[in-house]
C-alpha positions as CSV (number, residue, x, y, z in Angstrom):
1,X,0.6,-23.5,-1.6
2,X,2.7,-20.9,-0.5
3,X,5.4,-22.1,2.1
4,X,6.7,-20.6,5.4
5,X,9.1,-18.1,4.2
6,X,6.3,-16.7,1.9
7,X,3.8,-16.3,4.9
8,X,6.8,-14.4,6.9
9,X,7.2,-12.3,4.3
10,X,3.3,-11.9,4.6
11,X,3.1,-11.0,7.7
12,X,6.3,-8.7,8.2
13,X,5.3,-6.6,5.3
14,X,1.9,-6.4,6.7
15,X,3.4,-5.3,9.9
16,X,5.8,-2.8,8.4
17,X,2.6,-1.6,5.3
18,X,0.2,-0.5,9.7
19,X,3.8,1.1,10.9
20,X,4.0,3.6,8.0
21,X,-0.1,4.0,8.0
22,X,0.2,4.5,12.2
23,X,2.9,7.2,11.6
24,X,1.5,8.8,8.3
25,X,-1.8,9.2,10.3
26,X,-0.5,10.1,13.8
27,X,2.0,12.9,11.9
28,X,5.4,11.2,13.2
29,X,7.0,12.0,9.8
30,X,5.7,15.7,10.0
31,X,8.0,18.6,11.1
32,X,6.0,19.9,13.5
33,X,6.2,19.1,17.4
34,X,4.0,16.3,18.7
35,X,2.1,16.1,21.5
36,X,3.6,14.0,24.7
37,X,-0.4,11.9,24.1
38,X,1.1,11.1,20.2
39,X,4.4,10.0,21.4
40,X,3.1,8.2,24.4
41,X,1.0,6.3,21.7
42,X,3.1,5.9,19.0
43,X,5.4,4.3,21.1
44,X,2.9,1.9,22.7
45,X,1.8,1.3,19.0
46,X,5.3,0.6,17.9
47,X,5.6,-2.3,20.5
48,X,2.7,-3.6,19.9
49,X,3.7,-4.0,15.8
50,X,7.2,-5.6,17.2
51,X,5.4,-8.1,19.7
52,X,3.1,-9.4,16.7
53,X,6.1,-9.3,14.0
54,X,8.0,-11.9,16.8
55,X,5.3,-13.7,17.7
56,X,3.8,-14.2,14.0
57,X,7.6,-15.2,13.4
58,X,8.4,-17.4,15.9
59,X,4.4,-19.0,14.8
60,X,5.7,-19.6,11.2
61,X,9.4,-20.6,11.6
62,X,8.3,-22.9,14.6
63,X,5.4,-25.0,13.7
């Protein structure tokens, strides 16, 4: 059965694995200028990933 540090692990890397698909797909690693409607939702993106990294942390380290 795979223990609490695994299922961090898990879920961090799952969490990093939608950041770089999120940014591959909305060009943030391109060299062209984005739009203010692609930075205005990347960043909402971006929070959203770090809310459910400290959530599904705090979840795993605290129960």
């Amino acid at each position: 059965m795979i223990g609490k540090l695994g299922i961090l692990i898990t879920i961090l890397s799952l969490v990093f694995l939608f950041f770089i698909v999120i940014s591959l797909g909305a060009g943030a690693f391109s060299k062209k200028e984005k739009k203010p409607e692609i930075k205005k939702y990347l960043k909402s993106i971006y929070v959203l990933l770090v809310i459910i990294a400290l959530l599904g942390s705090i979840l795993v380290l605290f129960l």
